[in-house]
C-alpha positions in Angstrom: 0.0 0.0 0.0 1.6 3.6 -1.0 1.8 6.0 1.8 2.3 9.2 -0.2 1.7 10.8 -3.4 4.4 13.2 -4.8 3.2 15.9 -7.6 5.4 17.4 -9.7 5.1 20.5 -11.6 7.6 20.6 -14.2 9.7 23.7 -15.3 12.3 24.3 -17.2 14.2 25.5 -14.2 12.4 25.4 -11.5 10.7 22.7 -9.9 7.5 22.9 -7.3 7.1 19.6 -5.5 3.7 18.6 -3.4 3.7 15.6 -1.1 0.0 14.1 0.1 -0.6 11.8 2.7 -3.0 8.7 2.2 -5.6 11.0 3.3 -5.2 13.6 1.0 -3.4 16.0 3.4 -0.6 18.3 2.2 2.7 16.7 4.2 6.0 19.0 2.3 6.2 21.5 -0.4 9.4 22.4 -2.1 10.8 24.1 -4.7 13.8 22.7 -6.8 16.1 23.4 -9.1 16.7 21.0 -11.9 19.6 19.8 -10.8 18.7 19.5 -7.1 15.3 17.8 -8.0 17.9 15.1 -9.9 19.6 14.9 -6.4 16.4 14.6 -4.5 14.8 11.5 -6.5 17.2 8.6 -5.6 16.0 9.9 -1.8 12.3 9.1 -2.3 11.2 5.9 -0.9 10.9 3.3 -3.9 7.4 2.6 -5.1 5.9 5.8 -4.4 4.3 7.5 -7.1 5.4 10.4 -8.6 2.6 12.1 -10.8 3.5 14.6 -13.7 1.4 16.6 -16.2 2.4 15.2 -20.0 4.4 18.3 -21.1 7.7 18.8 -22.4 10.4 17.1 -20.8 7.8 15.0 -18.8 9.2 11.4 -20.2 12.4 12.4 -19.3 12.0 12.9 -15.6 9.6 9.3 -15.8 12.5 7.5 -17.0 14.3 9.1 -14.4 11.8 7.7 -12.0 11.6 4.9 -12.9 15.2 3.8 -13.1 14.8 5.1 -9.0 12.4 2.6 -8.9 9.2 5.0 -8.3 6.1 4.6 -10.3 6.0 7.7 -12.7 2.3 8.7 -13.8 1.7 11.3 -16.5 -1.4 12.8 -17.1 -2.9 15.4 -19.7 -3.5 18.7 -18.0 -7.0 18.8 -19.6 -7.6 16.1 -16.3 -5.8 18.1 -13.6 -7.2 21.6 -14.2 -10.5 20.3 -11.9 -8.4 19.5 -9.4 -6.8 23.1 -8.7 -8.5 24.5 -5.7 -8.8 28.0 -7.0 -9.7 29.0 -10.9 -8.2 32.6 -9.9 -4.7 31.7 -7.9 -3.1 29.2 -10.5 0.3 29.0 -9.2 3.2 26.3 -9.2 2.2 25.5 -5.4 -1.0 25.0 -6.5 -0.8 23.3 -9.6 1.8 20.4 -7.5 -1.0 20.1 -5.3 -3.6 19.0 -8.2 -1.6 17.3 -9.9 -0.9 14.6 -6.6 -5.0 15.1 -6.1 -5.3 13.9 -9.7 -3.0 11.3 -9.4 -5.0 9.6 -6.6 -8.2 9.1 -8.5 -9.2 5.6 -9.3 -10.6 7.1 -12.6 -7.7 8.6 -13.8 -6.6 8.3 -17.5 -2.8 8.0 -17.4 -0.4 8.6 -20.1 2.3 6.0 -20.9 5.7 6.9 -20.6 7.7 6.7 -24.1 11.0 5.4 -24.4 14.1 7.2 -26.1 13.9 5.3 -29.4 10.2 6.3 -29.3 10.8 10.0 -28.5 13.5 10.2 -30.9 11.2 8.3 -34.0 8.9 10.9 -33.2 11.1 13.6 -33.2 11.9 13.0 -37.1 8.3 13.3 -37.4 8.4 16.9 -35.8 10.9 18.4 -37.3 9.4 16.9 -40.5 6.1 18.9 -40.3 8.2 22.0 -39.3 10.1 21.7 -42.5 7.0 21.4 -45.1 6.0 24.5 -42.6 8.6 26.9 -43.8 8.9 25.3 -47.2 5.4 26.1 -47.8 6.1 29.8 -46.9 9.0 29.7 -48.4 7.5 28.8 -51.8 4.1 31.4 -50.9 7.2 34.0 -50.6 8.7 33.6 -53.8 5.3 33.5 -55.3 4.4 36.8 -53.9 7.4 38.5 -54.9 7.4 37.4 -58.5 3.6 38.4 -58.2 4.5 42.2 -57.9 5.8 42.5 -60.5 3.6 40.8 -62.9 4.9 37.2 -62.8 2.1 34.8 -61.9 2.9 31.3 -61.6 1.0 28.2 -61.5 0.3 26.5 -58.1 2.5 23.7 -58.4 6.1 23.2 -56.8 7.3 22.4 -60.7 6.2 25.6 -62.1 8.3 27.6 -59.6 11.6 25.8 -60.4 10.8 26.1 -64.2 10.6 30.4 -63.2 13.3 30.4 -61.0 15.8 29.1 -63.4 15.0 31.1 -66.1 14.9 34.6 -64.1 17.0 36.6 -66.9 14.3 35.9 -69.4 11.9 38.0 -66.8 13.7 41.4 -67.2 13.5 41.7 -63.4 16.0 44.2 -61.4 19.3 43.1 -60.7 19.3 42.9 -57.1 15.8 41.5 -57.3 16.8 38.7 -59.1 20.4 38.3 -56.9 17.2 38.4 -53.8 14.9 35.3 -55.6 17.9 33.4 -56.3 19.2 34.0 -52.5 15.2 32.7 -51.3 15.2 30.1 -53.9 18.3 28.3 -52.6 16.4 28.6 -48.8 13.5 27.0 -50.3 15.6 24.0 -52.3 17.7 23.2 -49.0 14.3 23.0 -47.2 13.1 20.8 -49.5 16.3 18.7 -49.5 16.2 18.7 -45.4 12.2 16.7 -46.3 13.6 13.9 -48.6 16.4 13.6 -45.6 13.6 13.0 -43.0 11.3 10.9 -45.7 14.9 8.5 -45.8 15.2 8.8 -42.0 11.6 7.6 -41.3 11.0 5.1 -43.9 14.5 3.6 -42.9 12.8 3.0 -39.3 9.7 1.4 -40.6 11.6 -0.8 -42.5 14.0 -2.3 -39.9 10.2 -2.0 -37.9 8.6 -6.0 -37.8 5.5 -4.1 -36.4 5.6 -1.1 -39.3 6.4 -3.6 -42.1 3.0 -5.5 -41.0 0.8 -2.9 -40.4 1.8 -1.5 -44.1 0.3 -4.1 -45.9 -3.5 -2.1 -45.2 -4.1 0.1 -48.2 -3.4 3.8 -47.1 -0.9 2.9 -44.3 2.4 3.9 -45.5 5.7 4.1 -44.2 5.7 7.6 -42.4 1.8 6.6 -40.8 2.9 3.3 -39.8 6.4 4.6 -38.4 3.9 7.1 -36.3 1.4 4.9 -35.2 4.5 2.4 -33.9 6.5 5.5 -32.2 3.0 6.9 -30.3 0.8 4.0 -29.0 4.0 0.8 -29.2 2.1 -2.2 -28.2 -1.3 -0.5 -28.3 -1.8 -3.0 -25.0 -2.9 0.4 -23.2 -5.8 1.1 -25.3 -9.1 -2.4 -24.0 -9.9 -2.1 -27.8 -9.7 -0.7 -31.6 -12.9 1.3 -30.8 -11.1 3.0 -27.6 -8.3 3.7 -30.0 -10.2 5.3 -32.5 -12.2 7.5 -30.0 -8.4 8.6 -28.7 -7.7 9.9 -32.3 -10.8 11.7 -32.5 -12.5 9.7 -35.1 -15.8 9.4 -33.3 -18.4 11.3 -33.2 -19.7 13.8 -30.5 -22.3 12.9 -28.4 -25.2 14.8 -26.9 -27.8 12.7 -25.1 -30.2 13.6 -22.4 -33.6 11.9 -21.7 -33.1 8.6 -23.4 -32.1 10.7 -26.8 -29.3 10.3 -28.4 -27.8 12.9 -31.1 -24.4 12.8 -32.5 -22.7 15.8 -33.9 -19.0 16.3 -35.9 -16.3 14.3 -35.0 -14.6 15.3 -31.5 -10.5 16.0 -32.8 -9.2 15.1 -29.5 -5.9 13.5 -29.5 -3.1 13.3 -31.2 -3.7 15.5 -34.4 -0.8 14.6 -36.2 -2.2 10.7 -36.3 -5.6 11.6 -37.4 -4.0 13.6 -40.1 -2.1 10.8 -41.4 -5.1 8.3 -41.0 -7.4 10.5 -42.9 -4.8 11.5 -45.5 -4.2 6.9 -46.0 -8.2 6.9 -46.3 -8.8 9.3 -48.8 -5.8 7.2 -50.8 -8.0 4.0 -50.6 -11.0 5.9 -51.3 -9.5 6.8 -54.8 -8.0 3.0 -55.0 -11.0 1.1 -54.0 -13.4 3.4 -56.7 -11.1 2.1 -59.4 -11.3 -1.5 -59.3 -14.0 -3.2 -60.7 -16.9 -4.6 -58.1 -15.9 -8.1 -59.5 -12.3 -8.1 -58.5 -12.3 -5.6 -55.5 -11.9 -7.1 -52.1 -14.0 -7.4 -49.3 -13.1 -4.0 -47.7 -12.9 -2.0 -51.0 -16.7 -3.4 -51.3 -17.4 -1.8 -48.2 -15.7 1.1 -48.9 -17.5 1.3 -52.9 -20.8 0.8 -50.9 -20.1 4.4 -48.3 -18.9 6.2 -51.3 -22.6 5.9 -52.7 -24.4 6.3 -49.5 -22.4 9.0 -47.3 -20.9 12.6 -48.6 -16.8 12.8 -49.3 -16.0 14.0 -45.9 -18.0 11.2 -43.7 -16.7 8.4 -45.9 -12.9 9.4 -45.2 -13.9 9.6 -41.7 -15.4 6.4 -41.6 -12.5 4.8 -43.5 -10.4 6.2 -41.0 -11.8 4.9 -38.4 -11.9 1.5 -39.4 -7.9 1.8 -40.4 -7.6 2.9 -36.4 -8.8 -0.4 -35.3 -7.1 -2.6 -37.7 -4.0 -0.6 -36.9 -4.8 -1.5 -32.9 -5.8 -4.8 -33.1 -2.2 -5.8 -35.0 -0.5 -4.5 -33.5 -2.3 -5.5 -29.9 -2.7 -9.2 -30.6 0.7 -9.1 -33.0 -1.3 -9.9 -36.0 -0.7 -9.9 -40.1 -3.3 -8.1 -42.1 -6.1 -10.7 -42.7 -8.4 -9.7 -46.0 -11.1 -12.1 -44.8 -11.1 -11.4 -41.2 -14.7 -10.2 -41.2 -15.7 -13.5 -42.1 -14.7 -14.9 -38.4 -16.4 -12.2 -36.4 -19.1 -13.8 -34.2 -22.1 -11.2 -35.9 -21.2 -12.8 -39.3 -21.2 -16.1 -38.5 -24.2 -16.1 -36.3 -26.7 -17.5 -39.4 -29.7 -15.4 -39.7 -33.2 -16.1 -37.7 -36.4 -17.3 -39.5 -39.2 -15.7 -38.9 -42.3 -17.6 -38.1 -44.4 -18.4 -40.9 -47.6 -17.1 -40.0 -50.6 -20.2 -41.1 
């Protein structure tokens, strides 16, 4: 049985540190430094739990933990705000205090702890996005430049490097051109930085046994299976593929009262960057299933052929989606290859239809 609870508010310098009885009564407060909180740790009795909003750094300081032997527990701060005291003296002494009230809820959602090789997969990922950021600018840049003065180019990456290396033909000033060329080269060494990271990531899905089976469903690639893999590893925290999809956001909001039960847009919680990718892969099989022939289309293509007719663009993607979420969680959960025919051995399909009773 744990005796106290420590909460943590992380810093980048300094630390506040709450410590609660079994009762719920505040026992020490202290503020560290980083490096004195590092000194203080291997102190702490082992087993006891140290809780921790999921922010930056926060996976760091749990692996610290847990090489201590203490029981690191990271939650989203979405789940401790109810648990500050006071809505209008939000402080660091305050927010430790939460966080160890949080913490010692039987309810509480916890966030597992990453490991380096997950952090740093992920990290490729980040800096990834960040680049086809500034490219994007970069290229909007150039565009608007050229734009005043009378240069308009097509909205394609190809039509800028055709302008761009033909600038003398343009009659533009001098130090004009000496400034697109200058941008230009910005915008090519972005673009060389994205291939780099495209290499990095696909080269970790393939030495990946988990990435190379999860890319054999249409619309899973290298770079969403590499993601999935680095966020959720096992998958064994989520009970099922539904859970999993309603942690991505893919599920609908829900407003019922009185026995009634509407539904509204999907809810977007979670990790964006996932859904992004999922609903990106789904639009791919959308566009793959439509062209193959009814006769030589799989089981899932049918299925997907059959919400292209019945639901608009944007709920068929979601839907799609959503099913590639559970697939994704159940192979990787149960340590599966993709099965074309699994539907075929779900209980519903087997169960063989009831007669109804002739009436005489």
């Amino acid at each position: 049985m744990r005796t106290i609870t420590i909460g943590v508010d992380l810093a980048k310098q300094v630390f506040s540190v709450c410590s609660v009885d079994p009762a719920g009564r505040v026992r020490d407060r202290r503020e560290l430094r980083r490096e004195a909180f590092s000194q203080w740790l291997p102190n702490v009795p082992a087993g006891t739990v140290v809780a921790m909003e999921a922010c930056s750094g926060a996976h760091h300081w749990a692996r610290r933990c847990q090489a201590h032997g203490l029981q690191p527990r990271l939650m989203a701060a979405q789940f401790v705000a109810p648990f500050r005291k006071s809505r209008t003296a939000k402080n660091d002494r305050n927010d430790a205090e939460a966080i160890a009230t949080a913490a010692r809820q039987g309810n509480m959602r916890f966030v597992p702890v990453k490991t380096v090789d997950q952090q740093v997969r992920l990290s490729w990922h980040r800096v990834r996005e960040g680049y086809k950021a500034e490219a994007l600018a970069t290229s909007n840049r150039l565009r608007g430049l050229l734009a005043e003065f009378g240069v308009v180019v097509a909205q394609n990456d190809a039509a800028l490097r055709r302008t761009l290396a033909d600038l003398e033909a343009l009659s533009l000033p001098g130090s004009l051109t000496e400034l697109l060329r200058d941008v230009d080269a910005q915008w090519r060494q972005l673009q060389s930085r994205i291939a780099n990271a495209d290499r990095r990531i696909q080269a970790h899905a393939k030495a990946d046994e988990a990435c190379t089976r999860l890319r054999a469903i249409i619309g899973v690639g290298p770079i969403t299976a590499d993601a999935v893999v680095a966020t959720i590893g096992s998958a064994q925290d989520f009970k099922n593929g539904r859970q999993f999809a309603a942690w991505l956001g893919l599920v609908p909001i829900q407003h019922s009262s009185g026995g009634r039960s509407r539904l509204g847009r999907i809810s977007c919680r979670g990790d964006g960057y996932l859904r992004t990718l999922l609903i990106q892969g789904a639009r791919s099989s959308l566009q793959r299933a439509k062209a193959v022939p009814w006769e030589r289309a799989t089981p899932e293509q049918r299925w997907i052929q059959g919400l292209d007719r019945r639901l608009p663009f944007g709920k068929a993607l979601v839907a799609i989606a959503n099913k590639h979420a559970r697939q994704l969680w159940a192979m990787l959960a149960r340590s599966e290859s993709y099965d074309a025919e699994a539907w075929l051995k779900h209980p519903m399909v087997q169960r063989p239809a009831r007669r109804r009773d002739s009436k005489n």
